[in-house]
TORKOL-4160 file (C-alpha; in steps of 0.2 Angstrom, whole numbers, padded with zeros to 4 digits, m for minus):
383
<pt num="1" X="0428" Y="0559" Z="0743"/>
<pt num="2" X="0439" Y="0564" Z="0756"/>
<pt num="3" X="0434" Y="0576" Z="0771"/>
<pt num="4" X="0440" Y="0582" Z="0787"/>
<pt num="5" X="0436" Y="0575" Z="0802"/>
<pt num="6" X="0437" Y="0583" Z="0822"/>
<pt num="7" X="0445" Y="0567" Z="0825"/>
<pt num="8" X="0459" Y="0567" Z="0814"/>
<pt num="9" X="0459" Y="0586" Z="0816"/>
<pt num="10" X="0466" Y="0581" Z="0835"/>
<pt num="11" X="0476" Y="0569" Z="0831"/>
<pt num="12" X="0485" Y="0580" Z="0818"/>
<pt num="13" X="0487" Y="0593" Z="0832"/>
<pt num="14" X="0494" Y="0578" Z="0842"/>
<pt num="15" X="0506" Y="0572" Z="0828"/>
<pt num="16" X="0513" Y="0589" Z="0826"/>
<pt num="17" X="0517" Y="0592" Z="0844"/>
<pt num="18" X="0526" Y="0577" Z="0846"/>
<pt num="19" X="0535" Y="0578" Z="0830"/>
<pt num="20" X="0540" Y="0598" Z="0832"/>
<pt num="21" X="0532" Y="0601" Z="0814"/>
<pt num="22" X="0517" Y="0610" Z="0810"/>
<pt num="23" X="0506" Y="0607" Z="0795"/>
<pt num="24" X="0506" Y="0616" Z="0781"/>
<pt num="25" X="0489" Y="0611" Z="0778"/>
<pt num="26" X="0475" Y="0598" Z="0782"/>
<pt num="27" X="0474" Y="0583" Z="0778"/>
<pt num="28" X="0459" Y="0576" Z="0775"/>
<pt num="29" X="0452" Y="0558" Z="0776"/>
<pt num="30" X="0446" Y="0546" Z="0764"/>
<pt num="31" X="0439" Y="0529" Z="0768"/>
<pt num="32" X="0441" Y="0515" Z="0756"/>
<pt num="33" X="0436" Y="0496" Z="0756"/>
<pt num="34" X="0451" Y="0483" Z="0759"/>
<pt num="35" X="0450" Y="0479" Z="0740"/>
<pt num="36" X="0453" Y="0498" Z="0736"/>
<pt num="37" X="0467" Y="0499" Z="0748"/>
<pt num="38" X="0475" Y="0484" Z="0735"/>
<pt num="39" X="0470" Y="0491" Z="0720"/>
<pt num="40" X="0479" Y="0506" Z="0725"/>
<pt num="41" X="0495" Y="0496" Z="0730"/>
<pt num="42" X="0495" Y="0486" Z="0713"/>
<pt num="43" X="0494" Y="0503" Z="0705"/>
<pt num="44" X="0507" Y="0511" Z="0716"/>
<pt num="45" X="0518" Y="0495" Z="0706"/>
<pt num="46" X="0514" Y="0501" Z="0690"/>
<pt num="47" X="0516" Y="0521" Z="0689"/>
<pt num="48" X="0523" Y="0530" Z="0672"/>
<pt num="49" X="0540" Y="0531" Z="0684"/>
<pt num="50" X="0539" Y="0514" Z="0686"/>
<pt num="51" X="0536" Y="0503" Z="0670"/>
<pt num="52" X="0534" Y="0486" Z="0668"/>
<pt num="53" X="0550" Y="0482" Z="0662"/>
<pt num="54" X="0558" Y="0490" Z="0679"/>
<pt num="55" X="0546" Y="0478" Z="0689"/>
<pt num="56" X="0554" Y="0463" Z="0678"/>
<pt num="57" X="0572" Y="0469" Z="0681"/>
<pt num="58" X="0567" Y="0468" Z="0700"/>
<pt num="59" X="0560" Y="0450" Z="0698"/>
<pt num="60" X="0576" Y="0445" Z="0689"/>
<pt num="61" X="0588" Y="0451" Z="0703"/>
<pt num="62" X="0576" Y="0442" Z="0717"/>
<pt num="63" X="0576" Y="0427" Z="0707"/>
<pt num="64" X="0595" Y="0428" Z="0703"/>
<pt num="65" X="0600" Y="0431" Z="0721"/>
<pt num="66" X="0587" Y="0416" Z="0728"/>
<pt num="67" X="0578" Y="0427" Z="0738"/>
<pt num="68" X="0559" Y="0423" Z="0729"/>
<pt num="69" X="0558" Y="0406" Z="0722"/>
<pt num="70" X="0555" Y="0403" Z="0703"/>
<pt num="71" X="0542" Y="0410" Z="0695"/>
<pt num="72" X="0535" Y="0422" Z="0708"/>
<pt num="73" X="0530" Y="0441" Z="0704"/>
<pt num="74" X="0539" Y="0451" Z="0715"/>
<pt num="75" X="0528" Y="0466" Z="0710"/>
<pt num="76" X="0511" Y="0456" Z="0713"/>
<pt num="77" X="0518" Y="0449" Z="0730"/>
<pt num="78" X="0522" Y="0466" Z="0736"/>
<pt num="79" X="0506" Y="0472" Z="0732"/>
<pt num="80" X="0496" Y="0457" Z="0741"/>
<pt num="81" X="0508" Y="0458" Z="0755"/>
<pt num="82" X="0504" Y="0478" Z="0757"/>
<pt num="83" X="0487" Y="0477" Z="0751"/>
<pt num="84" X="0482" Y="0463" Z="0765"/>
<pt num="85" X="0492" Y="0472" Z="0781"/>
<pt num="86" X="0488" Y="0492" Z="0777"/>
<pt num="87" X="0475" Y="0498" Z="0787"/>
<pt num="88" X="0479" Y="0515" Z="0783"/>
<pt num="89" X="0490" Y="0525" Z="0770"/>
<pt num="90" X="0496" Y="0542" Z="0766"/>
<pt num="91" X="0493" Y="0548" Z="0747"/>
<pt num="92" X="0506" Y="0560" Z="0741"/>
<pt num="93" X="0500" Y="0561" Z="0724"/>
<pt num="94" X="0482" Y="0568" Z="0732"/>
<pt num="95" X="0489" Y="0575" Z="0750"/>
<pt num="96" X="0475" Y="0563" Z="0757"/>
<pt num="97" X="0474" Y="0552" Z="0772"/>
<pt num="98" X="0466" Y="0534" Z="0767"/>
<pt num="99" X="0459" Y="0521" Z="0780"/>
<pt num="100" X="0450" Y="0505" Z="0777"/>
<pt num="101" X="0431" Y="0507" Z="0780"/>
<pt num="102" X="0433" Y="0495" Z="0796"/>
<pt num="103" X="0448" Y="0505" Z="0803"/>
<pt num="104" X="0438" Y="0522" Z="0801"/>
<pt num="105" X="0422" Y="0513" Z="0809"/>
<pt num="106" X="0433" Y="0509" Z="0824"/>
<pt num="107" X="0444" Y="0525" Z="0826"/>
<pt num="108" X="0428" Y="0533" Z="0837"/>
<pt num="109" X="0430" Y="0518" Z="0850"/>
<pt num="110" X="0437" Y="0519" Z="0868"/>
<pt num="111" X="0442" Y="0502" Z="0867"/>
<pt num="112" X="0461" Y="0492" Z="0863"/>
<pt num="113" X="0454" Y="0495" Z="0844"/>
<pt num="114" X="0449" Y="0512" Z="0845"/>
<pt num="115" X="0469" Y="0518" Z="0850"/>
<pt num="116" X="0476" Y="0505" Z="0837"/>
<pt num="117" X="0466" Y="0513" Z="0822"/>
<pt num="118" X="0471" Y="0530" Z="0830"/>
<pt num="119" X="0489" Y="0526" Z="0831"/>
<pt num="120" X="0489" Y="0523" Z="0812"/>
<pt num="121" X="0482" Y="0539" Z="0809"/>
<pt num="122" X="0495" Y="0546" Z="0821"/>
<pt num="123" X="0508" Y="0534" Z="0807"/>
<pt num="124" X="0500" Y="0543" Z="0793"/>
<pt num="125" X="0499" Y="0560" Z="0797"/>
<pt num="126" X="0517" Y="0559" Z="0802"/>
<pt num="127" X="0522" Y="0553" Z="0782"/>
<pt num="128" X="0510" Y="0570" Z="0781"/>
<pt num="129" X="0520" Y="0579" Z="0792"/>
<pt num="130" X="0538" Y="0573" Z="0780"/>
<pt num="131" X="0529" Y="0575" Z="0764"/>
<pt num="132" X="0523" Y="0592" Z="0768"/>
<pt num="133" X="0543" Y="0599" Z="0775"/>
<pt num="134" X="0552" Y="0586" Z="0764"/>
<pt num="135" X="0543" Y="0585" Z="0747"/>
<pt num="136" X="0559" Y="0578" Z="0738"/>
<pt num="137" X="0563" Y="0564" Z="0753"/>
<pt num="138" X="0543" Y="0557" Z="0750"/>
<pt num="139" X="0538" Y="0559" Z="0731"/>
<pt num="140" X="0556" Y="0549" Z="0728"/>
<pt num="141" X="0542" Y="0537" Z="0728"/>
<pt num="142" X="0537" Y="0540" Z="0713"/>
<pt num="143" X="0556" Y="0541" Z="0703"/>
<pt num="144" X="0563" Y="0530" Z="0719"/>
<pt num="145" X="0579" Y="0518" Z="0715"/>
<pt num="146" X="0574" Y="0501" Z="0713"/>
<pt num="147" X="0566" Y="0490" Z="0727"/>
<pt num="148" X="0578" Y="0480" Z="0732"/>
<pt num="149" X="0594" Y="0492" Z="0733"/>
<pt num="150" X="0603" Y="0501" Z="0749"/>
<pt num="151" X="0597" Y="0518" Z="0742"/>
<pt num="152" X="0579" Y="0512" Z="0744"/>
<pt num="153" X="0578" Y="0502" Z="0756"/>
<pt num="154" X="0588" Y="0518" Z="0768"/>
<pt num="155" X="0574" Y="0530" Z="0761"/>
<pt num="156" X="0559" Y="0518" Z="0768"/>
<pt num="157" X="0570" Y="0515" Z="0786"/>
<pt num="158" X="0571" Y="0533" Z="0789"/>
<pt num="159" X="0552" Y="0538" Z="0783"/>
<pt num="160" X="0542" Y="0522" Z="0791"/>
<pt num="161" X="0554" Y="0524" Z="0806"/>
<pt num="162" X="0551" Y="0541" Z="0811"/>
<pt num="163" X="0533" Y="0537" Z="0808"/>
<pt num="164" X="0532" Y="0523" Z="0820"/>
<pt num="165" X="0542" Y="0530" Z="0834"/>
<pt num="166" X="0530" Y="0544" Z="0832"/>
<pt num="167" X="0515" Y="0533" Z="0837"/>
<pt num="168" X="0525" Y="0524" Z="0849"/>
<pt num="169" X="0525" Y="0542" Z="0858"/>
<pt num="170" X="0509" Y="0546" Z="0856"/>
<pt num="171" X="0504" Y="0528" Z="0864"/>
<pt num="172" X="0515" Y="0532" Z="0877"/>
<pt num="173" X="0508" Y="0548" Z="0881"/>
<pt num="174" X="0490" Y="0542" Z="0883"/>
<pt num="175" X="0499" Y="0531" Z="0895"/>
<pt num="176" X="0506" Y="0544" Z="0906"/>
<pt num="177" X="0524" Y="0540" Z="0903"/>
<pt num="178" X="0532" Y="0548" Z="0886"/>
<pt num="179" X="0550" Y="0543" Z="0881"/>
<pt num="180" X="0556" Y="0554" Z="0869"/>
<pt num="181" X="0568" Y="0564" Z="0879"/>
<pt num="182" X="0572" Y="0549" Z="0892"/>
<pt num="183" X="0585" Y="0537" Z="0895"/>
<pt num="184" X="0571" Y="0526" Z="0892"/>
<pt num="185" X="0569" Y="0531" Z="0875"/>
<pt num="186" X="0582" Y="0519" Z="0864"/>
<pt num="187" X="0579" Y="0501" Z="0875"/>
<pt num="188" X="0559" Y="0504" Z="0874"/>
<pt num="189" X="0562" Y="0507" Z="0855"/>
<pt num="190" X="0573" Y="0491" Z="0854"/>
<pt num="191" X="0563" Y="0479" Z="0865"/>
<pt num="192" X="0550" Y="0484" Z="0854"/>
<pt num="193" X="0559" Y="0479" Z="0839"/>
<pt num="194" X="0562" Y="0461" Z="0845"/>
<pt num="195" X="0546" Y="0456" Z="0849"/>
<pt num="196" X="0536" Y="0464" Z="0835"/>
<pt num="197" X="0527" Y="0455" Z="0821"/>
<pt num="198" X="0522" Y="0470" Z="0810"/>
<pt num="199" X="0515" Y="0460" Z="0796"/>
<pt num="200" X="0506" Y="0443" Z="0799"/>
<pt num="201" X="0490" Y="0439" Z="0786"/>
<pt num="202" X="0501" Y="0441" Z="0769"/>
<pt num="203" X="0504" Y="0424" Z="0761"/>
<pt num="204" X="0521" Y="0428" Z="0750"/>
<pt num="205" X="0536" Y="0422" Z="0751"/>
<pt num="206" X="0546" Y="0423" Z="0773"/>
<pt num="207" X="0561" Y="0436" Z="0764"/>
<pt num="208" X="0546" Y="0447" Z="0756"/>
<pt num="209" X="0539" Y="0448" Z="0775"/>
<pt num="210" X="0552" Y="0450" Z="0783"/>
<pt num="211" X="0560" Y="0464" Z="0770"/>
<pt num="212" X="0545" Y="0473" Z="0772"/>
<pt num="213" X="0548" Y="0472" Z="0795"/>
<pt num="214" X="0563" Y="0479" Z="0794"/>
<pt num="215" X="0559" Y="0498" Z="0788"/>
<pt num="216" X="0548" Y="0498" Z="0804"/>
<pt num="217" X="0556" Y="0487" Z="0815"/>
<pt num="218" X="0575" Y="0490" Z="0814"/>
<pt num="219" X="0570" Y="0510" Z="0806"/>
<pt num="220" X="0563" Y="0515" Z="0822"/>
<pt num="221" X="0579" Y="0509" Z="0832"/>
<pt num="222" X="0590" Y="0520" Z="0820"/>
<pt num="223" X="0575" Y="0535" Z="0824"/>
<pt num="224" X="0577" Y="0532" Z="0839"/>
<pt num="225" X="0596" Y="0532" Z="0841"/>
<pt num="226" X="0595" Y="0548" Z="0829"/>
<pt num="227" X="0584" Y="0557" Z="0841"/>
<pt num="228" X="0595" Y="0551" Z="0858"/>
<pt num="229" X="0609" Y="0562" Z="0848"/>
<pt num="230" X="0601" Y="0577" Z="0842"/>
<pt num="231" X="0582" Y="0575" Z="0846"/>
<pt num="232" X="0571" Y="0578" Z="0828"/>
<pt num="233" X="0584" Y="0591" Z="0825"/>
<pt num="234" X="0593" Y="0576" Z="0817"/>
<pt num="235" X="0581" Y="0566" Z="0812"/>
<pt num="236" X="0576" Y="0581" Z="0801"/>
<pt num="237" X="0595" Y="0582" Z="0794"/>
<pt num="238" X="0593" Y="0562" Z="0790"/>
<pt num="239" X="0579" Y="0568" Z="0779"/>
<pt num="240" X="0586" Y="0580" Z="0770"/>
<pt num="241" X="0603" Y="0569" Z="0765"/>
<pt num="242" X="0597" Y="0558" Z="0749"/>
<pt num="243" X="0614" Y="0550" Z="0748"/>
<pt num="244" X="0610" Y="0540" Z="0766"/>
<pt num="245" X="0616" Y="0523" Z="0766"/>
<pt num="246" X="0605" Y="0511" Z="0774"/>
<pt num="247" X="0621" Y="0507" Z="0788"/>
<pt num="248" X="0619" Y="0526" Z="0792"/>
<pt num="249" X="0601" Y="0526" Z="0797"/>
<pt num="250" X="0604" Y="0510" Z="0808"/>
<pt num="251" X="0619" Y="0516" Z="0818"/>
<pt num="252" X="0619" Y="0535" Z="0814"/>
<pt num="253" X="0631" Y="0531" Z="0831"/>
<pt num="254" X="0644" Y="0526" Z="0820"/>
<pt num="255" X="0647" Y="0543" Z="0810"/>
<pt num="256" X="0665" Y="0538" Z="0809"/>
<pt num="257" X="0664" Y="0521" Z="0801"/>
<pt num="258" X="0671" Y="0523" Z="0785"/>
<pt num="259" X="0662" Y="0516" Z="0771"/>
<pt num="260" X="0670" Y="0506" Z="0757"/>
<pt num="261" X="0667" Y="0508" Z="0738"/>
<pt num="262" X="0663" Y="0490" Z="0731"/>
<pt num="263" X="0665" Y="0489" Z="0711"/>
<pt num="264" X="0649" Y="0478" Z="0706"/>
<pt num="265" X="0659" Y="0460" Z="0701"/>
<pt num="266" X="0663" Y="0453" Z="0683"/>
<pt num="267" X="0664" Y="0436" Z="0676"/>
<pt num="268" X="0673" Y="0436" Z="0661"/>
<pt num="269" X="0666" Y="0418" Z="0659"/>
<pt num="270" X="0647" Y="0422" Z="0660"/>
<pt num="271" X="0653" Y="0439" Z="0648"/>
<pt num="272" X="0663" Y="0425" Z="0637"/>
<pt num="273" X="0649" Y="0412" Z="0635"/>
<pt num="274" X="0635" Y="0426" Z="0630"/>
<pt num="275" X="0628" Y="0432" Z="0647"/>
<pt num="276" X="0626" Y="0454" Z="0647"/>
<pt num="277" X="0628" Y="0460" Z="0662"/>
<pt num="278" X="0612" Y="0468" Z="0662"/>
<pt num="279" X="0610" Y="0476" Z="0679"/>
<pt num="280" X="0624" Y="0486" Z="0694"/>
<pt num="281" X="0621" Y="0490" Z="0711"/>
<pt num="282" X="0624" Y="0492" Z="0730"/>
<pt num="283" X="0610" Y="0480" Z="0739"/>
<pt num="284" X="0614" Y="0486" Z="0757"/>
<pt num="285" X="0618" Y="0482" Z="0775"/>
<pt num="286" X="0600" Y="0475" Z="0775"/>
<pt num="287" X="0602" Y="0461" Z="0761"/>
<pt num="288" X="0617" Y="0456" Z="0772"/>
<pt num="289" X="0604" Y="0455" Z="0786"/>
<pt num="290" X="0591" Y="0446" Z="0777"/>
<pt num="291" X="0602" Y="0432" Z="0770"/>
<pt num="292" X="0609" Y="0429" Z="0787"/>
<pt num="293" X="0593" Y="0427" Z="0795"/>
<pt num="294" X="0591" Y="0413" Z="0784"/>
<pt num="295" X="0605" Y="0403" Z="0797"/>
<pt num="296" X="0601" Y="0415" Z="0814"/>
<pt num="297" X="0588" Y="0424" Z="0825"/>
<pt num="298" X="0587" Y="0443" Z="0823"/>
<pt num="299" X="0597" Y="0450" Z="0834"/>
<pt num="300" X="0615" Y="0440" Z="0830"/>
<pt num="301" X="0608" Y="0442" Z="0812"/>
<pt num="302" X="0610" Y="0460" Z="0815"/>
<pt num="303" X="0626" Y="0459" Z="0825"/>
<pt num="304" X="0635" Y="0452" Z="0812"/>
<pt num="305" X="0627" Y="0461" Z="0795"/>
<pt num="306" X="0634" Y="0477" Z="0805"/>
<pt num="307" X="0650" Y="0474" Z="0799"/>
<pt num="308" X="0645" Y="0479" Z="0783"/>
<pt num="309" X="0656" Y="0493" Z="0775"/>
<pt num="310" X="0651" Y="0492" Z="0757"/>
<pt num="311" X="0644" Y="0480" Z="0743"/>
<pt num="312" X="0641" Y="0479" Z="0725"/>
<pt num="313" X="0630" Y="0467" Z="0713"/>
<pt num="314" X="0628" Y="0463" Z="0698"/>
<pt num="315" X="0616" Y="0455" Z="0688"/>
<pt num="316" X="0616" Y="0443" Z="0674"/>
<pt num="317" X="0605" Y="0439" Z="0658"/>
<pt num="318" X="0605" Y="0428" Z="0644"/>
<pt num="319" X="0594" Y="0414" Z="0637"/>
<pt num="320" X="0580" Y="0417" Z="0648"/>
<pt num="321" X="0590" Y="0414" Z="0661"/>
<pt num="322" X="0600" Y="0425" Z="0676"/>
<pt num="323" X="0616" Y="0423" Z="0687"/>
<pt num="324" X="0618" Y="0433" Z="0701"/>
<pt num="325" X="0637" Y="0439" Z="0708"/>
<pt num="326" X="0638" Y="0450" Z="0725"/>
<pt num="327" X="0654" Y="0456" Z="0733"/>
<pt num="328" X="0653" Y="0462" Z="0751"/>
<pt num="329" X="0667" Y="0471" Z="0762"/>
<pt num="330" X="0665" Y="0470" Z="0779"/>
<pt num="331" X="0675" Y="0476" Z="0793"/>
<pt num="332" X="0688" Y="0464" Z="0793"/>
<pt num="333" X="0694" Y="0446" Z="0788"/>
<pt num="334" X="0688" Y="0440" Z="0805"/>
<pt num="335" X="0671" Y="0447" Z="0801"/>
<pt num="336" X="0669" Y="0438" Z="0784"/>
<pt num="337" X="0676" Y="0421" Z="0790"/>
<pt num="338" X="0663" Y="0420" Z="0803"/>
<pt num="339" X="0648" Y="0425" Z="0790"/>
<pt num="340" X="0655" Y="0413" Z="0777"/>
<pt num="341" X="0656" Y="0398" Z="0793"/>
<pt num="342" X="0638" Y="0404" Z="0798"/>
<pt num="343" X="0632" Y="0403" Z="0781"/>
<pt num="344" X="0636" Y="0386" Z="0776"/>
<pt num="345" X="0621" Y="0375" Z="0780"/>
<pt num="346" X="0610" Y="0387" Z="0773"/>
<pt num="347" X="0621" Y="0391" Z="0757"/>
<pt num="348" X="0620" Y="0371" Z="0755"/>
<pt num="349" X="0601" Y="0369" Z="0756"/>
<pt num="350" X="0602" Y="0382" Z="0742"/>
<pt num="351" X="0612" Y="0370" Z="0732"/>
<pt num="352" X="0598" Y="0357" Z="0735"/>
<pt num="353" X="0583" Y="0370" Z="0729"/>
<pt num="354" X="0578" Y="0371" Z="0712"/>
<pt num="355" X="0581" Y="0386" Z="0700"/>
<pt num="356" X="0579" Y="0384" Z="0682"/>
<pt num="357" X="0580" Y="0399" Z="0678"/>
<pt num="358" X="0598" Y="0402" Z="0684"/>
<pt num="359" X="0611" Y="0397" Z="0672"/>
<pt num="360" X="0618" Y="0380" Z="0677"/>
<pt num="361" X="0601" Y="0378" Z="0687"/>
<pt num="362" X="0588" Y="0364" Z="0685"/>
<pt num="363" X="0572" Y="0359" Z="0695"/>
<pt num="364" X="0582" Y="0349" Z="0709"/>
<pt num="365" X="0598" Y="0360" Z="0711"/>
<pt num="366" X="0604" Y="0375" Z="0708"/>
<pt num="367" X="0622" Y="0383" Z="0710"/>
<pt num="368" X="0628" Y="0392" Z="0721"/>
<pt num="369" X="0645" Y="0398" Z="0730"/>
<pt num="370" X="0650" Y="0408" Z="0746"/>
<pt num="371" X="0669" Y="0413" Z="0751"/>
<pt num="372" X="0679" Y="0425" Z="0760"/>
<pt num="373" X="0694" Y="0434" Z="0753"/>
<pt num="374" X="0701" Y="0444" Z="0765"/>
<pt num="375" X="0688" Y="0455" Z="0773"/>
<pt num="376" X="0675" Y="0452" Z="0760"/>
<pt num="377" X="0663" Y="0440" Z="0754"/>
<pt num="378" X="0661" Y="0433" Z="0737"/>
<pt num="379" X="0641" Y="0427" Z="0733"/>
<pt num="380" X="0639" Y="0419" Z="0717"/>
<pt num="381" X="0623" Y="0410" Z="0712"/>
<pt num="382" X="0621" Y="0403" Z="0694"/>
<pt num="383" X="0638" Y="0394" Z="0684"/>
C-alpha cells in the first residue's frame, strides 16, 4: 500500500526547488522487498507494448553485433542487472514512489546511509517531477523504441541525467556549497562521471553494465552542459523534443554539428543465399562508445565516438541464425582511420570468440570485419 510520508513530503519540497517545477500532486511511498523490486523489473520486460517477440528481436541484434555472448537473455540480464542495483524507482503506471524495505528503514538515519537512501528519493521524485510536466517524454516507456537504439538510449541520457544532477544538488546543498549556477557546475559533473561506478553487484555480461552507466554517468554531463547554456529552461526544451539524438544530449554544445543520414546497409549476398533482413536502425553515438571501450579507457573512448555524425544497422535472419552489418559516418576520414587502427586487437579477439549462432560462425570462431571508407566505418559480423 503506498502512503505519504513527512519525509518524502520534504524531500519533494526539496526536489521541486532545485528543479524549478512544482508538483502537480504527491507522491506517495510504497516499500517493497528486493525480490518485488525484480519482479517488477522482469515485468517492466514483458508489458502488452512490449511482447516477447520484441524481446527476441532485441536478443538477435545483441547477439548479431557480439555485444552479449551466445545464448544470453538480454531481457532476463536486464532485469537481474536492474533488479539487483535499484534501491528505489518511480512507477508511472501507479504515479508512486517504491523503495526497497532496507532503503526506507534507513531514509530516517543521520548517518552516510541515511543521505544515500534520501538522495534516491531526491532521483525518484525528480522522474516524478518529468512524468507529472512531460507525460509523453516518461510513459515513452511503455511504447519506447527498442533497447538498444539511439532513440532510446537519448530518451534514458536525458531522463536519468537530469535525475542525477538533481541529487548531486541536493548533496551539495546539505554540504553548503551548491553548483548549479557556478562555474563549478560542468567539471564537478564530469569528475564525477569518471570516477563513478553506478552499478556493481549485477552478474551480467561487462557491455550490459556498462550500457546501463552511461544514461547516468555521461547523461548528467550533457545535463549539466544543458543547464550551463540555459539553466532548466533547456533542459526542459531537451524534454519536450522526442526526435533527440543521443549526440545532442551529450554535446548539446555542438548545436551546429550537422548530422548525417546513414541508409541501414544491404548485402546482396546474405539477400542472395536466403537471409531476410529482418530488422533497420540508427544504434547511436553510444554503441560507437561502447564498442570502443572494448580497446580504451572512458574518456578517449568518448573522445573518439564524438565524431559520430550518423549510423545505420541492419540486421539479418535466417536458419536460426543472424548477421549483423553497421555503417557509421563520422566526421572525417581521419576520424575513421584512427577508429578502424584502434579497433584492430579487439576486432581480432572477436575473430577468435565463438558464435554459432552468426552465419559463418562455429564454437571457436566467428566472422567478423571492420574498415574505413572515407569517413565512415563499415562493421560487419557474420559471412
Amino acid at each position: 500500500m503506498a502512503v505519504m510520508t513527512p519525509i518524502v513530503r520534504e524531500l519533494a519540497r526539496e526536489t521541486a526547488a532545485i528543479r524549478g517545477l512544482g508538483f502537480v500532486r504527491e507522491v506517495p511511498l510504497r516499500v517493497e522487498t528486493q525480490a518485488e523490486v525484480l519482479a517488477h523489473q522482469r515485468a517492466e520486460r514483458e508489458l502488452p507494448s512490449k511482447p516477447g517477440d520484441a524481446e527476441v528481436l532485441e536478443s538477435r541484434v545483441a547477439t548479431a553485433l557480439g555485444i552479449v555472448p551466445d545464448g544470453v537473455d538480454l531481457g532476463d540480464a536486464i532485469a537481474r542487472l536492474v533488479g539487483a542495483e535499484a534501491q528505489g524507482y518511480y512507477d508511472p503506471d501507479e504515479a508512486v514512489l517504491v523503495l526497497t524495505e532496507a532503503e526506507a528503514a534507513a531514509l530516517p538515519a543521520p548517518g552516510p546511509a541515511g543521505i544515500e537512501a534520501r538522495a534516491t528519493v531526491v532521483h525518484e521524485l525528480t522522474h516524478a517531477l518529468q512524468h507529472q510536466h512531460f507525460p509523453g517524454r516518461v510513459m515513452a516507456g511503455r511504447v519506447q523504441p527498442p533497447d538498444l537504439s539511439d532513440a532510446a538510449r537519448a530518451r534514458l541520457a536525458l531522463l536519468e541525467g537530469d535525475a542525477t544532477v538533481v541529487a548531486m544538488e541536493w548533496a551539495a546543498r546539505r554540504r553548503g556549497h551548491p553548483i548549479l549556477g557556478t562555474p563549478e557546475l560542468v567539471p564537478r559533473v564530469e569528475r564525477w562521471a569518471e570516477g563513478a561506478q553506478v552499478l556493481t553487484e549485477a552478474d551480467v555480461p561487462t557491455y550490459l553494465a556498462a550500457s546501463a552507466e552511461v544514461p547516468y554517468e555521461l547523461g548528467a554531463v550533457g545535463v549539466a552542459r544543458m543547464y550551463a547554456m540555459g539553466a532548466w529552461g533547456r533542459v526542459n526544451e531537451a524534454l519536450g523534443d522526442a526526435s533527440l539524438r543521443t549526440a545532442s544530449v551529450l554535446h548539446p554544445e555542438r548545436a551546429a554539428v550537422a548530422f548525417v543520414a546513414v541508409d541501414p546497409p544491404r548485402d546482396e549476398a546474405l539477400e542472395a543465399a536466403g537471409m531476410r533482413r529482418s530488422e533497420t536502425r540508427s544504434l547511436g553515438e553510444v554503441e560507437l562508445l561502447l564498442l570502443l571501450e572494448r580497446a580504451m579507457r572512458r574518456e578517449r573512448a568518448a573522445a573518439l565516438a564524438a565524431s559520430w555524425r550518423g549510423d545505420g544497422f541492419s540486421l539479418y535472419e535466417g536458419g536460426g541464425r543472424v548477421a549483423a552489418r553497421w555503417t557509421v559516418s563520422l566526421a572525417s576520414a581521419a576520424d575513421a582511420a584512427e577508429v578502424c587502427a584502434r579497433l584492430a586487437v579487439t576486432v581480432e579477439r572477436l575473430r577468435r570468440e565463438g558464435c554459432p549462432s552468426v552465419v559463418g560462425g562455429t564454437a571457436t570462431g566467428c566472422p567478423v570485419e571492420l574498415r574505413a571508407e572515407g569517413e565512415r566505418l563499415v562493421l560487419r559480423r557474420g559471412s
